[in-house]
C-alpha positions in Angstrom: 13.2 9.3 -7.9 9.7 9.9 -7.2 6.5 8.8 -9.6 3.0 10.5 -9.4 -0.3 8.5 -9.0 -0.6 7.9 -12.5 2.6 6.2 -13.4 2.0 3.9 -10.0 -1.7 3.4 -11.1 -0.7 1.8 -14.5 2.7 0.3 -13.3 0.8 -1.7 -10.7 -3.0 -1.7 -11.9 -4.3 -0.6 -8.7 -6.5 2.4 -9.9 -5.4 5.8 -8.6 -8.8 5.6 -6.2 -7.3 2.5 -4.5 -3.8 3.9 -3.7 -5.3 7.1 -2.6 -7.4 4.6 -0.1 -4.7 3.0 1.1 -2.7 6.1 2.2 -5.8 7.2 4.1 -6.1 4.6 5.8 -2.2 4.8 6.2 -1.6 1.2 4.7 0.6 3.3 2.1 1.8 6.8 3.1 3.2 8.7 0.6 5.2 11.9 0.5 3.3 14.5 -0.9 5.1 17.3 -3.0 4.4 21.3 -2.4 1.8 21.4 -4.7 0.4 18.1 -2.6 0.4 15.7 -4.9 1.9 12.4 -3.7 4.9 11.2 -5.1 6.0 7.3 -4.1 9.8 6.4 -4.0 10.9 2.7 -4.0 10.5 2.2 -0.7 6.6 3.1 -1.0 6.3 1.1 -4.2 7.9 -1.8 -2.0 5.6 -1.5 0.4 2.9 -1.4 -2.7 4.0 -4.8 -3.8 4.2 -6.4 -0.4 0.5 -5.2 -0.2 -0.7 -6.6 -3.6 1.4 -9.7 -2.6 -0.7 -9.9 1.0 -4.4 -9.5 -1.1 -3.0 -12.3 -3.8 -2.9 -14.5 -0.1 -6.0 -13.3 0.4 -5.3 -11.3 3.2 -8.5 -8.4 4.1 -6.8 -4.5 4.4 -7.1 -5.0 8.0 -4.9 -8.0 8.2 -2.5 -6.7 6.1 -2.3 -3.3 8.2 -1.7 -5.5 11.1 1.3 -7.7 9.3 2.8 -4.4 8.0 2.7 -2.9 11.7 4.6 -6.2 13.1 2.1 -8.9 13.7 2.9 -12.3 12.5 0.9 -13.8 9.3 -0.1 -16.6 11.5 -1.4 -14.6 14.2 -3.3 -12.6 11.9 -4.8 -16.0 10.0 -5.7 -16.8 13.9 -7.7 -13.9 14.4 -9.4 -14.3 11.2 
């Protein structure tokens, strides 16, 4: 089952602004319907939680982009 930006927005309180960010920068890439809308599954919101999870550690976007691509947290607090 898919939800729309609004639904994620206030399930999550990231503002609609934020998750449209993130799947620019390709952090969080959604499916997008035929009208182009994006529509997140669980799998997406997982990967929306696991985010929010990463910036409560007080991880930047760029580390967390890095930790979701494969790179080890501790490499990643290294670099930093």
């Amino acid at each position: 089952m898919f939800k729309k930006i609004d639904e994620v927005s206030k399930l999550s309180g990231v503002s609609k602004r934020t998750l449209q960010y993130y799947d620019d920068e390709g952090i969080l890439p959604v499916k997008r319907s035929k009208n182009n809308y994006r529509l997140y599954d669980d799998e997406t919101m997982e990967r929306l939680w696991e985010i929010l999870w990463y910036k409560e550690m007080g991880f930047d976007l760029k580390g967390i982009k890095l930790i979701l691509e494969g790179m080890k947290q501790e490499t990643v607090i290294e670099e930093k």
